[in-house]
C-alpha positions in Angstrom: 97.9 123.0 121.2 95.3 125.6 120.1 92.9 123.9 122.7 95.5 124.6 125.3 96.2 127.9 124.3 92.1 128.4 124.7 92.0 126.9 128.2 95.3 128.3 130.2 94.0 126.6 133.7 94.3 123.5 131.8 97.6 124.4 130.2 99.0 125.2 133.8 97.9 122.0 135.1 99.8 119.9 132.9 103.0 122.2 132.5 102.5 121.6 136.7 102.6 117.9 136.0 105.2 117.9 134.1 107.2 119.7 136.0 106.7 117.8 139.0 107.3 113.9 137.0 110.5 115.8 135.3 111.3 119.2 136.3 112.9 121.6 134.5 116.4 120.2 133.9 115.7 117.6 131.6 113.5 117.0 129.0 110.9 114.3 128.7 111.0 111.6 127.7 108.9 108.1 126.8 109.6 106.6 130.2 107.7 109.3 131.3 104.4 109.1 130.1 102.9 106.4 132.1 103.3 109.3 135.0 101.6 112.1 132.8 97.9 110.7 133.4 96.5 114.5 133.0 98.3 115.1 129.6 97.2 111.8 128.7 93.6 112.9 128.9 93.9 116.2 127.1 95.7 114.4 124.3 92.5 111.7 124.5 90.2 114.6 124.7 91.6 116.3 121.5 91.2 112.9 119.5 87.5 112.8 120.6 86.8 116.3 119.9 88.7 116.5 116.4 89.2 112.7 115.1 92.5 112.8 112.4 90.0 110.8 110.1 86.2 111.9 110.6 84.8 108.7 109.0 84.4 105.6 110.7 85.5 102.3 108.5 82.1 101.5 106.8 79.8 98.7 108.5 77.2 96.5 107.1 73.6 96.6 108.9 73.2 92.9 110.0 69.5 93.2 109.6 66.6 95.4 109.3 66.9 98.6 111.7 66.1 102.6 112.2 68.9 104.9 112.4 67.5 108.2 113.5 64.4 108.1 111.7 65.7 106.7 108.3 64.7 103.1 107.9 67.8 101.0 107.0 67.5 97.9 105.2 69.3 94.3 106.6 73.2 94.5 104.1 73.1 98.3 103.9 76.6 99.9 104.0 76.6 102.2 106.8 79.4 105.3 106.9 79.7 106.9 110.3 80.9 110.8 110.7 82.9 109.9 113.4 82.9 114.3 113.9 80.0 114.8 113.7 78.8 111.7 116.4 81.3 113.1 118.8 79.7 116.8 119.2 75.9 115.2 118.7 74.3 116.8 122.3 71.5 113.8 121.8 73.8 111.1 121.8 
């Protein structure tokens, strides 16, 4: 919501949307969402930019390899800032 609140063009878009799968007489419901492609991507968009859970299950290097410039050994347990990957500008 606070991403919404930051964008209004956005937030007029999809209250636009949703007014024209439902209207204003009833609320919405779950039958509805497969019509709300726009909200859908905000919601999407939200989750990419602010993950619930910022670390990514742990992975095991399956052999010898360079992560940035950090040498990582084959059977090294690798934890991924799932944050931090998402607002990287090199990646």
């Amino acid at each position: 919501m606070s991403l919404l609140l930051e964008h209004l063009e956005a937030m007029k878009r999809a209250l636009a949307e949703m007014d024209t799968n439902a209207g204003q007489v009833r609320f919405l419901d779950e039958t509805d969402l497969p019509k709300l492609s726009y909200l859908q991507n905000i919601n999407d968009e939200s989750l990419r930019l602010y993950p619930p859970v910022p670390l990514v299950l742990p992975h095991e290097s399956s052999g010898d390899c360079t992560v940035g410039r950090f040498d990582v050994p084959r059977g090294t347990v690798l934890l991924i800032n799932a944050w931090t990957f998402q607002w990287d500008p090199y990646h």
